[in-house]
Biopython code that builds the backbone (N, CA, C, O; Angstrom):
import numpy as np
from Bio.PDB.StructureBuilder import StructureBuilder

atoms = [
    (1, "UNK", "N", (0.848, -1.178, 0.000)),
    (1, "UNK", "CA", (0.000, 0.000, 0.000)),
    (1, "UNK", "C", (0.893, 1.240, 0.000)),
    (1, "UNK", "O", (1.739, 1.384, 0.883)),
    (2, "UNK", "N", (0.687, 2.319, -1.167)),
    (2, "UNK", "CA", (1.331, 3.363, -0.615)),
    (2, "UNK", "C", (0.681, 4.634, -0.969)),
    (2, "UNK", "O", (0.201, 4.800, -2.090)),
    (3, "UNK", "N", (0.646, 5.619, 0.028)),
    (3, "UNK", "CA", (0.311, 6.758, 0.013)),
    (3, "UNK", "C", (0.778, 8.311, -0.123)),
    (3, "UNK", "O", (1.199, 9.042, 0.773)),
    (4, "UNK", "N", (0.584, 8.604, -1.505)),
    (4, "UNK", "CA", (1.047, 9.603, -2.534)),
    (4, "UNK", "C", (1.488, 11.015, -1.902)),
    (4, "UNK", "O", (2.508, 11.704, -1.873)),
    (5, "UNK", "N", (0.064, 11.080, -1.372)),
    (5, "UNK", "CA", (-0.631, 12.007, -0.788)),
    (5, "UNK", "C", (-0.009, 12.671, 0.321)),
    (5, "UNK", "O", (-0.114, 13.840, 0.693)),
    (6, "UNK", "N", (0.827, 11.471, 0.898)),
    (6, "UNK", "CA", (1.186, 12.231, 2.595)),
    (6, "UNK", "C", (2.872, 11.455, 1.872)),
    (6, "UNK", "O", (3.185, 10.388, 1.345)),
    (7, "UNK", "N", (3.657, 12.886, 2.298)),
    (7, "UNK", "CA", (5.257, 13.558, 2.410)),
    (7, "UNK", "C", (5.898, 12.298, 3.191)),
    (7, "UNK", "O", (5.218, 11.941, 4.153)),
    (8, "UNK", "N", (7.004, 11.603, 2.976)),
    (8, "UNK", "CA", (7.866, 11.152, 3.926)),
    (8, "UNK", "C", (8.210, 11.825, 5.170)),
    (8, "UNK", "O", (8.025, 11.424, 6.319)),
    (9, "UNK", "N", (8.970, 13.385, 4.589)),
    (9, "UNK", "CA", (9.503, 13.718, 5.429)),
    (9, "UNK", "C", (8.832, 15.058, 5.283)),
    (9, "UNK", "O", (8.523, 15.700, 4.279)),
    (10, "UNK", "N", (8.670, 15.339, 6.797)),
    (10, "UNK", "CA", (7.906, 16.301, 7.010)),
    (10, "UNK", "C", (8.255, 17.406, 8.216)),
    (10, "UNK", "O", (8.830, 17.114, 9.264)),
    (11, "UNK", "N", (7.746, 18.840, 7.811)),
    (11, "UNK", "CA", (8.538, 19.782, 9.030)),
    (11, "UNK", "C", (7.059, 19.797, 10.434)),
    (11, "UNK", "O", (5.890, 20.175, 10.353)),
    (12, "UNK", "N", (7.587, 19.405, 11.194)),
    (12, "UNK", "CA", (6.522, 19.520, 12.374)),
    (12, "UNK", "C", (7.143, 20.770, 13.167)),
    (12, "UNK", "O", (8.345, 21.026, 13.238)),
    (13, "UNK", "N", (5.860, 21.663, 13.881)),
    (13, "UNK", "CA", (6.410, 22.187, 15.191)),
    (13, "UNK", "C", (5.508, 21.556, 16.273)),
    (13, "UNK", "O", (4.343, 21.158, 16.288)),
    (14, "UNK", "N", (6.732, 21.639, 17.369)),
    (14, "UNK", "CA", (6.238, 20.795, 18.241)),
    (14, "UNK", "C", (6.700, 21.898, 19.553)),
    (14, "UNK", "O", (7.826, 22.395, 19.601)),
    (15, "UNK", "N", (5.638, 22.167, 20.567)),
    (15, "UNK", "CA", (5.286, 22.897, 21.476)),
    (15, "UNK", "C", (6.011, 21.704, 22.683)),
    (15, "UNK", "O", (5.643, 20.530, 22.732)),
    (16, "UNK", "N", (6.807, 22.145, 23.359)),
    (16, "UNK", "CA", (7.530, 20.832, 24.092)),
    (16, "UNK", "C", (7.267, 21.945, 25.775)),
    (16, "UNK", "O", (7.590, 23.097, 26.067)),
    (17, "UNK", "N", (6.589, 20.912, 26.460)),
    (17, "UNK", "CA", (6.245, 22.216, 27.527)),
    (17, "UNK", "C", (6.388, 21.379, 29.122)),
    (17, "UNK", "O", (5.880, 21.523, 30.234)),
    (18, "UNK", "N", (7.184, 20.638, 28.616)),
    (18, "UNK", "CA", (7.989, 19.667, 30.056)),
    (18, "UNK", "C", (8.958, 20.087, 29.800)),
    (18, "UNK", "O", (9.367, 20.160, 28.641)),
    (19, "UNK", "N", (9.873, 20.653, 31.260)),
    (19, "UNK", "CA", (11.520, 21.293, 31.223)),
    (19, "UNK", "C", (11.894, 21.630, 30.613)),
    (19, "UNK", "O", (12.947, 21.157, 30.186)),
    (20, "UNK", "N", (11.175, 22.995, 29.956)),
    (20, "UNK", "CA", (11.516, 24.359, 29.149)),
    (20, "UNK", "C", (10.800, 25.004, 29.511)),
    (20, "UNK", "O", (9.846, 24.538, 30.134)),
    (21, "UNK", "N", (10.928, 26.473, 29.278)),
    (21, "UNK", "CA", (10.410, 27.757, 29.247)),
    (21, "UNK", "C", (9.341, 28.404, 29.146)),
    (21, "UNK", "O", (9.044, 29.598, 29.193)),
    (22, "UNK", "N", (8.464, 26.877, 28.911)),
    (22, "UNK", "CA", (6.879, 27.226, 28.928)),
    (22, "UNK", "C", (6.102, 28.001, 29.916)),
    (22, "UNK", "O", (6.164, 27.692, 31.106)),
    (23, "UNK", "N", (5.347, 29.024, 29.493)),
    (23, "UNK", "CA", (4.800, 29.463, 30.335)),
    (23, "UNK", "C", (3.928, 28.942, 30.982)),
    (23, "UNK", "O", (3.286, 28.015, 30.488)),
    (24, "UNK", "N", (3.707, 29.338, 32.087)),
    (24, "UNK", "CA", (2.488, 28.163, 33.493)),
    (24, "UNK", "C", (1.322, 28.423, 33.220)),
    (24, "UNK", "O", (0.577, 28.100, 34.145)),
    (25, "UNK", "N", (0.631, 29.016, 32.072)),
    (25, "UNK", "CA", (-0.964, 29.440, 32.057)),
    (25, "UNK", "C", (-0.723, 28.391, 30.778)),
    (25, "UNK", "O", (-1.515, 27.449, 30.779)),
    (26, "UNK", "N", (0.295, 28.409, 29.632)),
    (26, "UNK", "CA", (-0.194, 27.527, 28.697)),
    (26, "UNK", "C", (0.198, 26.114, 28.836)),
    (26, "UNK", "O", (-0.171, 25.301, 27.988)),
    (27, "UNK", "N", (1.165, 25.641, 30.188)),
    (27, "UNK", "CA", (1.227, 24.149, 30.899)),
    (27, "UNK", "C", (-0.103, 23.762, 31.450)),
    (27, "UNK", "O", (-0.413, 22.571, 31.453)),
    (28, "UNK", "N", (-0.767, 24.503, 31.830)),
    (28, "UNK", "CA", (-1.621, 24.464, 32.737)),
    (28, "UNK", "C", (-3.094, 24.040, 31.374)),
    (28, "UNK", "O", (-3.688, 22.991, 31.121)),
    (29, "UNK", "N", (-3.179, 25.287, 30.866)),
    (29, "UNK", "CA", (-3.728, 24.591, 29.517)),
    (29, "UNK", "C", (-3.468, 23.137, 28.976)),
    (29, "UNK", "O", (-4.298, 22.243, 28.815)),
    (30, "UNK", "N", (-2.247, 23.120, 28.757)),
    (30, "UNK", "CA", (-1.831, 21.639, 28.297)),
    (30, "UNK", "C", (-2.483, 20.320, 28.970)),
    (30, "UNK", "O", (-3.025, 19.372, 28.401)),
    (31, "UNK", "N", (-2.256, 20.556, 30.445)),
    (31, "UNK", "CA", (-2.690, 19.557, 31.023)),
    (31, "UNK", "C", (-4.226, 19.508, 31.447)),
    (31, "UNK", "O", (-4.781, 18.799, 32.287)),
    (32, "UNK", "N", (-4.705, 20.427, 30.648)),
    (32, "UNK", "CA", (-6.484, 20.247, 30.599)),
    (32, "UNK", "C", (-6.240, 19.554, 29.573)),
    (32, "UNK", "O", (-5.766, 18.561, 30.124)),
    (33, "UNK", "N", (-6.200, 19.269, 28.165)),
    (33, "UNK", "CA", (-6.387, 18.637, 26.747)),
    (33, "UNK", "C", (-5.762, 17.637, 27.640)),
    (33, "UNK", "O", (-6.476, 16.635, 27.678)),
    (34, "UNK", "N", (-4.930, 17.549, 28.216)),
    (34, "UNK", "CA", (-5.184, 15.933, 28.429)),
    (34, "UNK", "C", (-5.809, 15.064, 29.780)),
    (34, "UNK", "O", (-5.755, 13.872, 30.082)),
    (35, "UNK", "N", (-6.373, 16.156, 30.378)),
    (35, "UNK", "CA", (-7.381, 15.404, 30.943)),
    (35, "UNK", "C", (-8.779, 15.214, 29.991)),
    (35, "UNK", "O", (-9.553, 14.257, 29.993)),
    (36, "UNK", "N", (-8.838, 16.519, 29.135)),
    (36, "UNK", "CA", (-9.932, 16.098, 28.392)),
    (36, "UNK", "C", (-10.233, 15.007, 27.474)),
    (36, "UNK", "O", (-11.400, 14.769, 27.167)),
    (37, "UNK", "N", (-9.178, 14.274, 26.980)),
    (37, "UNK", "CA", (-9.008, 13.493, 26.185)),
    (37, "UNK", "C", (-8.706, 12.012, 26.674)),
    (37, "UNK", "O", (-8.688, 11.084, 25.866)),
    (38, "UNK", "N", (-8.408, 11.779, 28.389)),
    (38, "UNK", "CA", (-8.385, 11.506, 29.261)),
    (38, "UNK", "C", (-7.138, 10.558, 29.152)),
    (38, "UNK", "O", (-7.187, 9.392, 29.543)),
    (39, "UNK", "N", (-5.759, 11.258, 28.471)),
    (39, "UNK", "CA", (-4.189, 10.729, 28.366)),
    (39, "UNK", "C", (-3.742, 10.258, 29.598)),
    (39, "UNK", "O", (-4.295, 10.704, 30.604)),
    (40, "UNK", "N", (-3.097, 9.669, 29.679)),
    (40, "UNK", "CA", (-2.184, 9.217, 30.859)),
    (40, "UNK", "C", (-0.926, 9.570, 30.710)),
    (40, "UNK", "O", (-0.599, 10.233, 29.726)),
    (41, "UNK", "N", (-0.250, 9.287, 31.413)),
    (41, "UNK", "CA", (1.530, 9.517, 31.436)),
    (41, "UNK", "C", (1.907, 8.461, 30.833)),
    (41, "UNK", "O", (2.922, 8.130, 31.446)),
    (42, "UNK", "N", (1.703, 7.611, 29.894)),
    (42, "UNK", "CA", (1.989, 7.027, 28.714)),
    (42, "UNK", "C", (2.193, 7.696, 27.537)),
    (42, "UNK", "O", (3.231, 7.693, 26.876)),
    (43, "UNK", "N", (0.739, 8.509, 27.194)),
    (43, "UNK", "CA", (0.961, 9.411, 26.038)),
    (43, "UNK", "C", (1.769, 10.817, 26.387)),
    (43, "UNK", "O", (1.683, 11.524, 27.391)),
    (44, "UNK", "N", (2.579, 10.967, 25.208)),
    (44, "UNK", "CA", (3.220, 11.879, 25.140)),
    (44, "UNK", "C", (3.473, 13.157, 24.442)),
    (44, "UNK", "O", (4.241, 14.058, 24.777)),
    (45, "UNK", "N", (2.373, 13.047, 22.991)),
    (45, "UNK", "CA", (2.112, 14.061, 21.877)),
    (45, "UNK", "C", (0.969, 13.385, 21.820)),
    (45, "UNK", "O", (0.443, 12.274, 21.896)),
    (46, "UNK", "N", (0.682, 15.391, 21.525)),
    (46, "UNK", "CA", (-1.000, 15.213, 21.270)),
    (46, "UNK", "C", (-1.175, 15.986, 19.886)),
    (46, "UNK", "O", (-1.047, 17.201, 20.041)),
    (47, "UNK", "N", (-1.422, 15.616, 18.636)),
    (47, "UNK", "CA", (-1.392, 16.229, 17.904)),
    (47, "UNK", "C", (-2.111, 17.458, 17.311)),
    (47, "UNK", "O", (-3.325, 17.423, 17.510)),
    (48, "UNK", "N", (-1.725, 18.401, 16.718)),
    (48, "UNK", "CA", (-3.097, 19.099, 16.395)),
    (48, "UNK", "C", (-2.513, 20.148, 15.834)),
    (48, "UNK", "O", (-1.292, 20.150, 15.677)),
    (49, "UNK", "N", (-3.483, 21.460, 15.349)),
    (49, "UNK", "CA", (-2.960, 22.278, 14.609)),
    (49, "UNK", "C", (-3.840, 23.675, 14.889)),
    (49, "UNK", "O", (-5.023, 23.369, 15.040)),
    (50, "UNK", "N", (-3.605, 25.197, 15.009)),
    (50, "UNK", "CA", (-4.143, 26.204, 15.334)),
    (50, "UNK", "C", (-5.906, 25.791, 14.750)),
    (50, "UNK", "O", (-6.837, 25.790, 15.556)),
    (51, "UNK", "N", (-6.064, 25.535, 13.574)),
    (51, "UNK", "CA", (-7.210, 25.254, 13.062)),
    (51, "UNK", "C", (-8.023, 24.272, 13.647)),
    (51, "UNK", "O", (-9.254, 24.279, 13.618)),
    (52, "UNK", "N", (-7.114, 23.191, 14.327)),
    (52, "UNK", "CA", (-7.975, 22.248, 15.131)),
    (52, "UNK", "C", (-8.187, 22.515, 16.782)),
    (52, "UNK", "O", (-8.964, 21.853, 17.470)),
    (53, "UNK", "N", (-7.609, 23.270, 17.124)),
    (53, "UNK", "CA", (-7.830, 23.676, 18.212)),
    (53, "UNK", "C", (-8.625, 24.759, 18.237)),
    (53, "UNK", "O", (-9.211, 24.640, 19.313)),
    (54, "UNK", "N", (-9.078, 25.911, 17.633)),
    (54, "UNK", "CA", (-9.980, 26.796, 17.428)),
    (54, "UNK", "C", (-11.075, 25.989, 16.859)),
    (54, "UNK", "O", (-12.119, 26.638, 16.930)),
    (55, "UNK", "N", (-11.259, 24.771, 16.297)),
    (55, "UNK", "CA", (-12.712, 23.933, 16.185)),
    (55, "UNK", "C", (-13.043, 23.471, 17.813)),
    (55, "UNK", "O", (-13.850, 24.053, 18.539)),
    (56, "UNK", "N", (-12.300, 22.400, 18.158)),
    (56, "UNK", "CA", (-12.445, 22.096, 19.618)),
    (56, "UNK", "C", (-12.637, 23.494, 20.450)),
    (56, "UNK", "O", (-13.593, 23.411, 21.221)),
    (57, "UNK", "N", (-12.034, 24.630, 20.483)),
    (57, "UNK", "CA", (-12.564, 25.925, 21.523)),
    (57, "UNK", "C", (-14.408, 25.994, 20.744)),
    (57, "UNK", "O", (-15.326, 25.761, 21.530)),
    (58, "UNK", "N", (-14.675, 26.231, 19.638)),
    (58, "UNK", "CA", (-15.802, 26.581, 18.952)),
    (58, "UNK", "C", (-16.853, 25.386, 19.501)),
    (58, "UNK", "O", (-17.978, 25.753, 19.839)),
    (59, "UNK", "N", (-16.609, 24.395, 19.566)),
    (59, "UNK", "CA", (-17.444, 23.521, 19.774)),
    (59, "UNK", "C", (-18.328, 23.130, 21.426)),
    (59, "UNK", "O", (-19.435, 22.667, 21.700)),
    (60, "UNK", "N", (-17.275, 23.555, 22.147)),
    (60, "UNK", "CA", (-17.720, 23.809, 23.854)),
    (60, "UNK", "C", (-17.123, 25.071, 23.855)),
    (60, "UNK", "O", (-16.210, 25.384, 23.090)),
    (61, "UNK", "N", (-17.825, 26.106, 25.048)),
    (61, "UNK", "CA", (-16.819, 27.058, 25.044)),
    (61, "UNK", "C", (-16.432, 26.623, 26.512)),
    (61, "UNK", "O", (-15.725, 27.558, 26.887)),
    (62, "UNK", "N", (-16.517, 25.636, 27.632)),
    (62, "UNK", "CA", (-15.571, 24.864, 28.448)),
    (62, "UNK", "C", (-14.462, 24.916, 27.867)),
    (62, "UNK", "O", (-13.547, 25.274, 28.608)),
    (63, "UNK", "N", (-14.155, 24.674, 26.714)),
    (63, "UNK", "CA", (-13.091, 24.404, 26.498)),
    (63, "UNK", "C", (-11.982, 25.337, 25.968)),
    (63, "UNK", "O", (-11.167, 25.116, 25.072)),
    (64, "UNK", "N", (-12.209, 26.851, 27.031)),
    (64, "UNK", "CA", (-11.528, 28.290, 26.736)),
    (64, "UNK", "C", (-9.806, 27.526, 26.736)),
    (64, "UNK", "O", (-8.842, 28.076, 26.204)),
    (65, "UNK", "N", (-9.754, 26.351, 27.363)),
    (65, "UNK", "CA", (-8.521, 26.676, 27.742)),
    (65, "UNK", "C", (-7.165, 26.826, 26.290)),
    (65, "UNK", "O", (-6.096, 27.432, 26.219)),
    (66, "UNK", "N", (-8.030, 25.817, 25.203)),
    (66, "UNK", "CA", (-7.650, 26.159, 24.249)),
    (66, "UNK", "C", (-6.878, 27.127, 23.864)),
    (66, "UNK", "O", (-5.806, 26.870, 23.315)),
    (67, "UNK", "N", (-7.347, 28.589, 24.118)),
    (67, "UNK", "CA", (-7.397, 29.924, 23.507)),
    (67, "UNK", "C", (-5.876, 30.224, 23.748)),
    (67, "UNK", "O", (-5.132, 30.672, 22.875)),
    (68, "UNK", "N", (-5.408, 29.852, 25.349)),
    (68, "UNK", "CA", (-4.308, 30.005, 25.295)),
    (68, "UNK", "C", (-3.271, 29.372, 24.783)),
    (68, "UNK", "O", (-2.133, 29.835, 24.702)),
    (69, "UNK", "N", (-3.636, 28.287, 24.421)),
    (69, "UNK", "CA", (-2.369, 27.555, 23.593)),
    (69, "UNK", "C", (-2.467, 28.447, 22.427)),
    (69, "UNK", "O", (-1.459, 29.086, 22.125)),
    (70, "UNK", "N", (-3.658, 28.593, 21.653)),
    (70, "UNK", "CA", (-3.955, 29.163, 20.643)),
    (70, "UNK", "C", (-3.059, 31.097, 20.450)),
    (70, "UNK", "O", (-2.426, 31.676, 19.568)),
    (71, "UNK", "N", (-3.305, 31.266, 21.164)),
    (71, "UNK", "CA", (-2.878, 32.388, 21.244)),
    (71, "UNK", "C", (-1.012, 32.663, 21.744)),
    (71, "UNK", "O", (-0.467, 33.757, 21.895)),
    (72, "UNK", "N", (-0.416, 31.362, 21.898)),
    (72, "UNK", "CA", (0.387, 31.447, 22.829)),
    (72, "UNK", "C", (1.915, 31.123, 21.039)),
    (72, "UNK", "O", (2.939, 31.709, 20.689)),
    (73, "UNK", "N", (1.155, 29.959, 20.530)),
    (73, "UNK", "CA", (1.620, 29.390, 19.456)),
    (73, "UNK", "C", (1.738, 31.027, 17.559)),
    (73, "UNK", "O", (2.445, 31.222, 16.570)),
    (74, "UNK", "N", (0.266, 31.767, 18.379)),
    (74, "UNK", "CA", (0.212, 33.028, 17.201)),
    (74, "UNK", "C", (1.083, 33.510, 17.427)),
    (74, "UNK", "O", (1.882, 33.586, 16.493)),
    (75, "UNK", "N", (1.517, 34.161, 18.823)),
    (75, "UNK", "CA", (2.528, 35.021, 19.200)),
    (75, "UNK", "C", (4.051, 34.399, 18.948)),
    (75, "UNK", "O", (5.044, 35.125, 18.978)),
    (76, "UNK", "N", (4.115, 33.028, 18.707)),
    (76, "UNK", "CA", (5.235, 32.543, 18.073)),
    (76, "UNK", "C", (5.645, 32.665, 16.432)),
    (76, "UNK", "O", (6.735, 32.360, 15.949)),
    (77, "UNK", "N", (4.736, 33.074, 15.877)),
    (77, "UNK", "CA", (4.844, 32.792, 14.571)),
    (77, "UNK", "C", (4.196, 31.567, 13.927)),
    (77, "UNK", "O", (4.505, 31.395, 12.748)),
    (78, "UNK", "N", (3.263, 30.583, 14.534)),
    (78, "UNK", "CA", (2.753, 29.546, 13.774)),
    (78, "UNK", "C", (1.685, 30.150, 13.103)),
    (78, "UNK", "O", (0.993, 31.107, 13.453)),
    (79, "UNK", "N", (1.632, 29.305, 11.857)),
    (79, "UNK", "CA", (0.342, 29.411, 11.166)),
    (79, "UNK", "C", (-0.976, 28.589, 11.286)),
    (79, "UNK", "O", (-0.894, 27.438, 11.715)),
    (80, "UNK", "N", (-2.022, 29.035, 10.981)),
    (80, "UNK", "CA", (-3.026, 28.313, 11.475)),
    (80, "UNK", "C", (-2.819, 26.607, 11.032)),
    (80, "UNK", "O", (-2.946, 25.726, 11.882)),
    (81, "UNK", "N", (-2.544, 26.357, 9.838)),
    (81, "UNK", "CA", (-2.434, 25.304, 9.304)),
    (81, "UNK", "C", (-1.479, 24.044, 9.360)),
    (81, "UNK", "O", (-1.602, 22.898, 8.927)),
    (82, "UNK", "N", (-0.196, 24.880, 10.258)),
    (82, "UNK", "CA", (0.796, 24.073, 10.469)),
    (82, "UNK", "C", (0.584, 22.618, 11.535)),
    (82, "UNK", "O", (-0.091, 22.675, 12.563)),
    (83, "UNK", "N", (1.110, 21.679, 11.186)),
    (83, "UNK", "CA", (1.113, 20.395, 12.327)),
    (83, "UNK", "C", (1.500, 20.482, 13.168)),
    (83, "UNK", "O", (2.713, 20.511, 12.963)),
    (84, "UNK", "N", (1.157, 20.633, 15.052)),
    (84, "UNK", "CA", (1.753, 20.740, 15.882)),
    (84, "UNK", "C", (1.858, 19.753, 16.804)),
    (84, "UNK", "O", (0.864, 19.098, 17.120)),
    (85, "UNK", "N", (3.214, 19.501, 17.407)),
    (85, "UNK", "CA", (2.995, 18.453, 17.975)),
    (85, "UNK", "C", (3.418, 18.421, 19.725)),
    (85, "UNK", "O", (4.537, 18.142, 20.155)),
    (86, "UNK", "N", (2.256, 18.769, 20.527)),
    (86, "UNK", "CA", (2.333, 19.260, 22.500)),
    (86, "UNK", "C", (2.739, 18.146, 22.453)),
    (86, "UNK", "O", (2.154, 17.208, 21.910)),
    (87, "UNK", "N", (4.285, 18.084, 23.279)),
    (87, "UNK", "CA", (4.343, 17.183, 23.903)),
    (87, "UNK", "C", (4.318, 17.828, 25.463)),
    (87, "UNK", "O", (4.590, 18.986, 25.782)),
    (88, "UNK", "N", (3.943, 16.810, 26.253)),
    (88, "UNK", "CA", (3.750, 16.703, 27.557)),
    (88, "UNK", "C", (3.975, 15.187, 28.367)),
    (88, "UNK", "O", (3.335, 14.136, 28.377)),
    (89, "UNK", "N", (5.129, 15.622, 28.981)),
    (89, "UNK", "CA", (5.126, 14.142, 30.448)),
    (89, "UNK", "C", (4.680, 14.659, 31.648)),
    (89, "UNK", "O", (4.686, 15.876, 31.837)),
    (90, "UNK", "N", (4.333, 13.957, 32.395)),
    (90, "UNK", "CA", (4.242, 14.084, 34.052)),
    (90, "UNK", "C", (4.546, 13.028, 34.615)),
    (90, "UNK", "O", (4.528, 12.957, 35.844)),
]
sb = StructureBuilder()
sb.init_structure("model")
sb.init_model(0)
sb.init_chain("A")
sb.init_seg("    ")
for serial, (resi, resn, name, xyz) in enumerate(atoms, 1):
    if name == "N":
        sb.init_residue(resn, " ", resi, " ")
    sb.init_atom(name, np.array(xyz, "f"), 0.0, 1.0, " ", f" {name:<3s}", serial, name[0])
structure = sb.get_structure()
């Protein structure tokens, strides 16, 4: 089977917010998406992208916490469309 469509190699950004510089409102965020999704300390990336996270905020608005990743990733320079990849341990 092979698929045309999807790149070998590919540029990801990845939001890494265990022992770095992350700020504590968008850790704190972080570790809501994964209670919401209900991850354990097994999983370690959660995938997603400005566009998919502004659907998930749109869809509950519980789910403000979004906004700050969202907003945290604009002020970096990501684009809505780019692949991002939170990682998080605890």
């Amino acid at each position: 089977m092979q698929f045309d469509n999807i790149p070998a190699i590919q540029k990801i950004t990845v939001l890494n917010t265990t022992w770095t510089d992350c700020p504590e409102d968008v850790m704190e965020a972080v570790r809501e998406i994964w209670s919401y999704y209900e991850y354990g300390n097994d999983n370690y990336i959660h995938k997603t992208s400005i566009d998919d996270l502004t659907d998930f905020l749109e869809e509950d608005e519980s789910n403000s916490f979004a906004k700050v990743i969202i907003d945290y990733l604009i002020e970096h320079g990501i684009e809505n469309n780019e692949e991002i990849w939170i990682h998080f341990w605890w």
